[in-house]
N, C-alpha and C positions, 0 to 999 in steps of 0.2 A: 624468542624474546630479544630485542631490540639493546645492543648495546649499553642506551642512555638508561632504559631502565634495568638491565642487571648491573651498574653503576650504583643506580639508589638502591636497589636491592644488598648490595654489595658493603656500601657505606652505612645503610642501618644496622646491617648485621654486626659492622664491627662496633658502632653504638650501643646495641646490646651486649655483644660481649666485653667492651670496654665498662659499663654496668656493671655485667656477673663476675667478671673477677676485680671488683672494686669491692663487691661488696663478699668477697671470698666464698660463692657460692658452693662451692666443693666440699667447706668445710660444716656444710649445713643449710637447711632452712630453718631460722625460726618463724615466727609469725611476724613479729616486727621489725624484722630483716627482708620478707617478702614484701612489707606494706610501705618500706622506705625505696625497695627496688623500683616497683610502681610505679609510687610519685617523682620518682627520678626520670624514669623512662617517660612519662609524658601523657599527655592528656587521654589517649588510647589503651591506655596501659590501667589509668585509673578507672576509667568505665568498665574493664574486665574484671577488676580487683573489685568493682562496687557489685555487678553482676554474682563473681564470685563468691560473696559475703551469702550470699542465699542460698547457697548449695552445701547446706551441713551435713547433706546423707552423700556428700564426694568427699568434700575437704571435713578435717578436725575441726569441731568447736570451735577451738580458740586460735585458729586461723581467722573463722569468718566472722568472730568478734572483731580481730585485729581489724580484718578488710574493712568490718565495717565504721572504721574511723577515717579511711580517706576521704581527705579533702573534695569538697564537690565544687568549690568554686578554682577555673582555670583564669590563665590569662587570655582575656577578650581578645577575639577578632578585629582586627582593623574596620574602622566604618566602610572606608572604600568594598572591602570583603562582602559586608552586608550588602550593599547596593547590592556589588554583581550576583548575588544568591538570589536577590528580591529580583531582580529585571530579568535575569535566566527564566526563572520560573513560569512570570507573568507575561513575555516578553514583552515587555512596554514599560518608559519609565516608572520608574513606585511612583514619582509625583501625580500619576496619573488615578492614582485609589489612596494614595495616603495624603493629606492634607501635612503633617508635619508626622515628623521621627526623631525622637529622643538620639544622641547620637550615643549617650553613655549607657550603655546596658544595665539594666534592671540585677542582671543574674548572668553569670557565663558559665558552664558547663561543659565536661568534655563532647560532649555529642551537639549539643547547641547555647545559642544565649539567646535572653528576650530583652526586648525592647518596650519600651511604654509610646505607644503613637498616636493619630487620633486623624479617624479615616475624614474621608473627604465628605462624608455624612454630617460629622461633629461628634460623633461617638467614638470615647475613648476605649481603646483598645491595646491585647499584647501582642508583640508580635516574635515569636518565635521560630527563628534563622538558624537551619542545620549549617556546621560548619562547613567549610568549601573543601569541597576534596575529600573530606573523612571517610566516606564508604573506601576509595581508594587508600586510604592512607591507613586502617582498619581491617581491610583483605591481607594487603601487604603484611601489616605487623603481625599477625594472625600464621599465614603462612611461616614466617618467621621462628616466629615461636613454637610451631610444629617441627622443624628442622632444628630449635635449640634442645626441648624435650629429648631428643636421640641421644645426644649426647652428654649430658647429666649424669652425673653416677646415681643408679640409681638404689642402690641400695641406701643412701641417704635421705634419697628419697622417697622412701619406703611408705609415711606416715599423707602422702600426697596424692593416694590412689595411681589411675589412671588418669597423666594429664591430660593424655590425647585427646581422650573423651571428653575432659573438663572442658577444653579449648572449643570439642567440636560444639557443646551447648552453649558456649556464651556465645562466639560466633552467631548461632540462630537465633538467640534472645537479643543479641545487639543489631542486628537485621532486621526485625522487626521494629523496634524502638527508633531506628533510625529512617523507617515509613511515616512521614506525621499524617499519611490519611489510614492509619491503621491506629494512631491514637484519638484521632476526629471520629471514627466510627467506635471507640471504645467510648469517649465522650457522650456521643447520640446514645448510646445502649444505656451505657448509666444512668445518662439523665430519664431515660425514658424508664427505668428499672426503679426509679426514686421520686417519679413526679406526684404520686399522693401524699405524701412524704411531707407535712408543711413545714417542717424544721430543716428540709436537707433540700443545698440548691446546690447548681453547677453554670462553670461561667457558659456565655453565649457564645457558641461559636459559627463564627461565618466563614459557614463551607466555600461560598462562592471566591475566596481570598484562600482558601487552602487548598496546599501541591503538598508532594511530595517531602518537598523540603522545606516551605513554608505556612507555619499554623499560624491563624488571627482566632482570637477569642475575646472573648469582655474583661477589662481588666479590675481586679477586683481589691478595693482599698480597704479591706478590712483590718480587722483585731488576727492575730499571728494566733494559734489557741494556744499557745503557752506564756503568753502575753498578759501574766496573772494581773499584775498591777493595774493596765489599760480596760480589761475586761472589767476586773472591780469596781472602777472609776465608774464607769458606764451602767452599771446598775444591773450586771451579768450573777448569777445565780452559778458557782462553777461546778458545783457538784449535779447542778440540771443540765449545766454542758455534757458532763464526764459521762452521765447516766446515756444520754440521746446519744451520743458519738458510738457509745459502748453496742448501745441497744440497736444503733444501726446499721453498727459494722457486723454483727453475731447476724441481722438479716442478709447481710450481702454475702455473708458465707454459706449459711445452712437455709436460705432461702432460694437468693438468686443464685448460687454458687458461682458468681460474679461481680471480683471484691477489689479493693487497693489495694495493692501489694506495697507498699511502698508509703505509709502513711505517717510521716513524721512533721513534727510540728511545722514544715514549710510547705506542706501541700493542704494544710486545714485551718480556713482560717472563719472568723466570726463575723456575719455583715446583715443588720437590721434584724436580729433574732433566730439568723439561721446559719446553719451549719454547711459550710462549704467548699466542695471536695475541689481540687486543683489537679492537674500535673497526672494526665490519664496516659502515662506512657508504660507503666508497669504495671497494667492488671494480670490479677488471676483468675482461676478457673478450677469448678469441681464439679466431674461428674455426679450423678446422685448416685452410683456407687460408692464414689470418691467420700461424700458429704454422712453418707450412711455407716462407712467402715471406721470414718473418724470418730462417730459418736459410740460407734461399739468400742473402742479403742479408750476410750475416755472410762465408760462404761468396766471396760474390763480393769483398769487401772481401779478405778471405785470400790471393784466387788472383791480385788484380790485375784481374778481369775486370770492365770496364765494362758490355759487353753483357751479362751475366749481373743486373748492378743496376739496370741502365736497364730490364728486363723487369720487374722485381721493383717496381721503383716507379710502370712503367705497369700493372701490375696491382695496386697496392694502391691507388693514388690516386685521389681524384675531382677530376677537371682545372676549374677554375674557367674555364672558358674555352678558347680553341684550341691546341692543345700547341705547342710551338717543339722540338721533339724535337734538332733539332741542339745550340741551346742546352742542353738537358735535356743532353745527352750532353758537352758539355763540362764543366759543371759538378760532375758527375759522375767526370769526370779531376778534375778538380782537387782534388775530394776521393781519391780512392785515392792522388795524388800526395802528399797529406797522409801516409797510413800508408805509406808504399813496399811492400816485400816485407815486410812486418811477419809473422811467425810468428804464426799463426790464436792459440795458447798468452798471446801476452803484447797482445794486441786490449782493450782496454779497450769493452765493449759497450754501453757507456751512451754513452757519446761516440760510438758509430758513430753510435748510432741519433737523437741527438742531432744529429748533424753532416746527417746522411740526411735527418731532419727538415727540417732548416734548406734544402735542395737542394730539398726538394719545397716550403716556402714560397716560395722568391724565384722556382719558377716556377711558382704558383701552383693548386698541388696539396694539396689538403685529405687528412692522414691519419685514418683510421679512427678512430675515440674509445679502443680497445680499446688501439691501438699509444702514441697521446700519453700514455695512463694509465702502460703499459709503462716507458716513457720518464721518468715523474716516477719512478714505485717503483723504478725500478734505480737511477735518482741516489741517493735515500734510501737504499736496501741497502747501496750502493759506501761512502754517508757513514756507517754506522755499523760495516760491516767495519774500514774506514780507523780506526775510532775502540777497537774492540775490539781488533781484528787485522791490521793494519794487512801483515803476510806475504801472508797467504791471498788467493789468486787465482780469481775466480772463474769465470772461463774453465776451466781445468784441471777444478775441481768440476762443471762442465756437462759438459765434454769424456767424464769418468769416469761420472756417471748415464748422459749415452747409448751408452757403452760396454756398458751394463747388460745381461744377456740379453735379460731378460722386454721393455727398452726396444725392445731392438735386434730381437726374435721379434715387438711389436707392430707396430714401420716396417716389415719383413716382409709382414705380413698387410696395412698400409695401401697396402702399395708392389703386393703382388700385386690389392689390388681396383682399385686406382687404375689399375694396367694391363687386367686385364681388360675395367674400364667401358671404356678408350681402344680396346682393340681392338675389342670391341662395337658403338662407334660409329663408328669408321672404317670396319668392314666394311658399315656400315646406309649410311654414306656415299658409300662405293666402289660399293653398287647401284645409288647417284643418278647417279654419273657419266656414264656414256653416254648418258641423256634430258640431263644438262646441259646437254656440250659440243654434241649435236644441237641445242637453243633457242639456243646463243652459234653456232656458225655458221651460224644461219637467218638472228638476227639482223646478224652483220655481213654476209648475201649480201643482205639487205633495206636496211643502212645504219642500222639502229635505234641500232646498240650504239654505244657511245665510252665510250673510255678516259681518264680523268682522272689528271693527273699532278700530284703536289705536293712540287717538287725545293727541297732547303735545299743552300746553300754555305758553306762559311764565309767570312769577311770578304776572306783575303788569298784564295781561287779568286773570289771578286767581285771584287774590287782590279784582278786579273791579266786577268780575260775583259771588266770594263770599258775596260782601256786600250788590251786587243787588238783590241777592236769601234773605239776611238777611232783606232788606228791604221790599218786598214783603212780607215776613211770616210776618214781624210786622205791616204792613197795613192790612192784612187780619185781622191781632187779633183786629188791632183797629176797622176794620166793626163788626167783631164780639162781640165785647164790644159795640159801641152803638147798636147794632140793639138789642142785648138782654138785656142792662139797659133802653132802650125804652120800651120795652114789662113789666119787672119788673115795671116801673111807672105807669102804666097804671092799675097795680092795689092795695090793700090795703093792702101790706104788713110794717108790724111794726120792727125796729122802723122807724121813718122819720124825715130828714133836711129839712128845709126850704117848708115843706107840699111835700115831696115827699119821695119814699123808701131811706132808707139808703145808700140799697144795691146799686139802679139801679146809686142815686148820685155818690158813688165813683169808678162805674164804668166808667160813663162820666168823672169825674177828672181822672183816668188811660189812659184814652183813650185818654183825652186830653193830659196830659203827654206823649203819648210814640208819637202822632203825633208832640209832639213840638219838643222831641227828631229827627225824622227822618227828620226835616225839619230842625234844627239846623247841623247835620250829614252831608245834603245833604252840605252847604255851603262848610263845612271842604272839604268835597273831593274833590269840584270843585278846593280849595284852591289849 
């Protein structure tokens, strides 16, 4: 490492630590003490804290509530900056594809800002400029913050998980996002995932003008969808909005399993009747496992069944460690004892999976990236239906798509492969059996084999078979005290009470004492 940069290494570091003991980190984290850290520390710091807000099966709740109030607008890029980002890329001056460029940016954000331009075609367009430096500027801070995490106390910071790990997933979420041909190919997919779709568009993007660091797409002047007044004005119907948004986005989950993660009232906006998605840098993703265990999840919350969600959450989860299954399983009452018999119709699904979340953190279960993304975008949905349409349920709109034929003919065909494979492999199975159980009874007539047991109780059957082992040992001792101050009476040992030995008398008084004890005892527990 080169001098000049373990200098800036040198001097951020003490920027951060001039930060964390400003804002007395030693003596805690709160959530809104983390989210002023943040925005203090600079525009790098806010895109982790925004990344951060999505990971509720790492961080507390009400951490990633907090996160999720930072600020998204920074202070813009110098224009000069833009040029050199546009001319690097393309190498050739922008006047050579762009006709004019807005110099005041449209929007600045910590990873980029857009511009409003209008190519050398005559078609208005945006133009979205990564900032200059930031992968480097973002490595760096990155590392940093792994060498701060050391030294933390951390038992303050108990309620924080594992940062390391925190750090090592935003890192690769912000890596990705800071590829704009990894959000131009996220673009193509949706659009192409939504083109029957007559209500739902996506702007145009011209791949031939898009790098790495700079996206061109169509700029789109619509209604904001929370833009009740304007939409009114205009002769918009908001509860047919609320309904189509709702009904679209339940297909991009449990259809495509290929969704917005990210969908608040600045990435949707309203243009000639249709609905139109923006800003494809944070999608998600659900395997049809993924897609399947979520609906049994929902499903087991519905019916009251534990064992149906305790399955669901040992097969989505990665256990940090060695599972306490009993615990898992109580925890798990206590959330369904949260919704009682709730009607599957009036379930609020963002707070299941929210809550579901929160049960696989505290025991120490990492969900899938696909599900925490799930989890941010249905909060965002819920808060802009609330905001438009505030009636509309969107349980009921889910319930209705899968009522759908073509839905319900494709579970159909998923339902009849997904059986066939099972039979398939059960009967490839059931050939194995007889050489099996023939190697397990060689082995137990050899002595090879053993059976390993790993029995959980809960506290009060521990309580009870502790104090039933304790009672036992003390009945024993009291046979064993008279049967051997019986034997001591019987002969002339000195000194003696009442014409008997000393010794064998107090051991009858002992005796007698600890059976009054265990019979006094006995009442209390039944108590």
């Amino acid at each position: 490492m080169s001098t000049q940069t373990s200098d800036k290494y040198g001097k951020r570091l003490r920027e951060i630590t001039a930060v964390l003991h400003k804002h007395e980190i030693t003596r805690g984290v709160t959530p809104e003490k983390l989210r002023m850290i943040l925005e203090e520390l600079g525009p790098t710091y806010i895109k982790l804290g925004q990344i951060a807000s999505m990971h509720s099966d790492i961080l507390p709740r009400r951490y990633c509530e907090e996160l999720m109030r930072l600020r998204s607008e920074v202070a813009p890029m110098e224009f000069e900056q833009v040029v050199e980002v546009l001319e690097d890329s393309y190498g050739c001056p922008y006047t050579e594809i762009f006709e004019e460029i807005e110099k005041d940016p449209l929007g600045s954000a910590s990873i980029a800002q857009v511009h409003k331009a209008v190519l050398k075609s005559g078609e208005l367009v945006v133009v979205k400029v990564q900032r200059q430096g930031i992968y480097d500027v973002m490595s760096r801070d990155i590392g940093l913050l792994h060498k701060a995490v050391k030294v933390l106390p951390t038992g303050r910071m108990k309620g924080l998980v594992d940062l390391d790990m925190v750090l090592d997933e935003l890192w690769t979420v912000t890596q990705e996002e800071m590829n704009f041909l990894v959000e131009a190919a996220n673009m193509e997919e949706f659009s192409r995932k939504n083109e029957q779709i007559a209500f739902i568009g996506t702007p145009k993007l011209y791949k031939e003008y898009t790098t790495t660091h700079v996206l061109v797409m169509e700029y789109i002047d619509g209604f904001a969808i929370d833009d009740k007044e304007s939409l009114l004005e205009n002769g918009y119907d908001l509860k047919e909005i609320g309904t189509k948004l709702v009904d679209n986005y339940i297909k991009q989950v449990m259809e495509d399993g290929f969704f917005h993660a990210d969908p608040h009232p600045g990435n949707v906006k309203i243009r000639d009747g249709k609905i139109i998605w923006i800003d494809m840098g944070m999608m998600g993703r659900l395997t049809e496992r993924d897609k399947d265990l979520v609906a049994e999840a929902v499903k087991g919350v519905a019916s009251n069944d534990v064992g149906l969600i305790l399955e669901v959450v040992m097969a989505l989860g990665e256990f940090r460690g060695k599972p306490d299954q009993s615990q898992l399983y109580k925890d798990i009452g206590d959330l369904l004892s949260k919704y009682g018999t709730t009607d599957i119709g009036n379930i609020d699904i963002a707070d299941v999976i929210q809550d579901l979340m929160e049960v696989m953190k505290n025991n120490k279960i990492t969900m899938p990236h696909g599900l925490t993304m799930l989890a941010r975008g249905l909060t965002h949905m819920e808060g802009v239906i609330a905001e438009i349409c505030p009636d509309i349920n969107m349980v009921w709109i889910a319930a209705a798509r899968m009522e759908n034929p073509l839905y319900l003919q494709k579970n159909w065909k998923k339902a009849l492969k997904k059986s066939g494979r099972s039979m398939y492999r059960s009967f490839q199975k059931a050939l194995d059996l007889p050489a099996l159980a023939a190697d397990i009874l060689h082995g137990f007539l050899k002595g090879q084999n053993r059976i390993n047991l790993d029995l959980h109780a809960t506290e009060d059957l521990n309580e009870m078979l502790t104090s039933l082992v304790k009672k036992l040992v003390m009945g024993f001792l009291v046979t064993a005290l008279l049967i051997s101050s019986s034997i001591i009476c019987t002969t002339d040992m000195e000194p003696k009470v009442w014409g008997i030995p000393a010794l064998g008398a107090f051991g009858y008084i002992l005796a007698l004492g600890i059976a009054l004890f265990i019979f006094l005892s006995h009442f209390k527990f039944k108590k």
